[in-house]
LUMDOVEX-31145 format. One record per atom (N, C-alpha, C): x, y, z. Coordinates in steps of 0.2 Angstrom, whole numbers, plus 5000, padded with zeros to 4 digits. Layout:
// residues N
XYZ ...
END
This chain:
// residues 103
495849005411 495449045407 495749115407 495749165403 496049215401 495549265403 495949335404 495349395407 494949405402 495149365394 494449415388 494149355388 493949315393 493549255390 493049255397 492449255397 492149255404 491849185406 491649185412 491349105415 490949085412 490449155408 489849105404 489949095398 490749105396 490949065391 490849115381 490749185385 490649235379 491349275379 491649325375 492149355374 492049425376 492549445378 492649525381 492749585374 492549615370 492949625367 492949715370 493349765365 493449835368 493149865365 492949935368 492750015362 493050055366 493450115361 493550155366 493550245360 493950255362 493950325360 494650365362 495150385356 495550405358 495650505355 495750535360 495750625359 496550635359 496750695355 497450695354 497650755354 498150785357 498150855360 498250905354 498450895347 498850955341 497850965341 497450935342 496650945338 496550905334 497050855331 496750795326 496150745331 495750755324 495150715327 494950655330 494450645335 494450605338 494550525336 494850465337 494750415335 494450365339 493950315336 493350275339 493650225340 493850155342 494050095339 493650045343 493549995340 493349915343 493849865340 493949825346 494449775345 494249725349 494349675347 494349595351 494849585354 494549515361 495249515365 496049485361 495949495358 496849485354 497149525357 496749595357 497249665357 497549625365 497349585369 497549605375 498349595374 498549525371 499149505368 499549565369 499349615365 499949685365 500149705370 499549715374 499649725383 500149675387 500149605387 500549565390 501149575387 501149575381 501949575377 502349655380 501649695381 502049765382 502149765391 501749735395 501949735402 502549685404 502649635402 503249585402 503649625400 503649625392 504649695391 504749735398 504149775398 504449825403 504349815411 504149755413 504349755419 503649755426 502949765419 502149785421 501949735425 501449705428 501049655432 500649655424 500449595424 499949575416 499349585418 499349575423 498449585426 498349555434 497949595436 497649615443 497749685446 497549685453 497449745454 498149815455 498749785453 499049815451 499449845443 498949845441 499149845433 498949925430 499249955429 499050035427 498550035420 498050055424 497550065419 497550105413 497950155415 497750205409 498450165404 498950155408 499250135400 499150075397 498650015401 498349975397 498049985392 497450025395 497250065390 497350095384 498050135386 498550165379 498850105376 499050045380 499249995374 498649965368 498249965373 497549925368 497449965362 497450015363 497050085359 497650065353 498250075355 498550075350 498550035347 498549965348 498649915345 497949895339 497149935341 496749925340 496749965334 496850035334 496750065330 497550075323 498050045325 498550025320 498650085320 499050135325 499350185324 500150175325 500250225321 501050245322 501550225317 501750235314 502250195312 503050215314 502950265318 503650295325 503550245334 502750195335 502950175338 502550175343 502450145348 502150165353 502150225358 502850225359 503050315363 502950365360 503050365354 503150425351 502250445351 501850395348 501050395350 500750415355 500950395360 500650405365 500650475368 501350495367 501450575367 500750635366 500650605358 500150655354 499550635359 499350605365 498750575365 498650615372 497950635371 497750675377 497250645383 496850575379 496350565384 496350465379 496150425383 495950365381 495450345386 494750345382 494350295385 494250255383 494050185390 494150115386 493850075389 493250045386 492850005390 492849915388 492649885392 492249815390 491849805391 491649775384 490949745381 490849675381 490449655387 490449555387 489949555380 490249505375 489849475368 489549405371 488949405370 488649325374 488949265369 488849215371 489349175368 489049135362 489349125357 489149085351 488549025354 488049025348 487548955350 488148905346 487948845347 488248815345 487848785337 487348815336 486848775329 487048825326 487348935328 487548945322 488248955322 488648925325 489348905323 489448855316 489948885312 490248845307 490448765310 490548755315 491048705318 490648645317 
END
């Protein structure tokens, strides 16, 4: 089982909130666990633990955010630069009934 998917079988998704140092306005984002993809693809390249108690919060954080909100098109580092604060929470979603499932 994956860290966005919990034992009672709902999904984790995020909300968070990114502030940015020049005064451009604040950005909100929600995003599903996909984003976390970003995170594993981003801690692997660079040599990160994917998850436990060693994993640096605040730039998961900064990974998710960014991937959430589709910024940049200079990139992740050059992003992160402008960025003065990320807050970043999970939200458990209870899990699909199965009578209002398409399936």
């Amino acid at each position: 089982m994956s860290e966005a998917e919990t034992s009672a079988g709902g999904l984790v998704t995020f909300r968070g909130r990114v502030t940015y140092k020049n005064g451009r306005e604040p950005v909100d984002f929600t995003a599903g666990p996909a984003v976390v993809a970003a995170w594993e693809l981003y801690a692997l390249r660079n040599g990160y633990p994917v998850n436990g108690p060693s994993v640096p919060p605040l730039l998961m954080a900064l990974v998710v955010a960014f991937e959430a909100i589709g910024e940049g098109p200079d990139g992740f580092e050059t992003w992160r630069r402008e960025v003065f604060a990320v807050e970043l929470a999970a939200v458990e979603l209870p899990p699909t009934r199965p009578e209002a499932s398409a399936v």
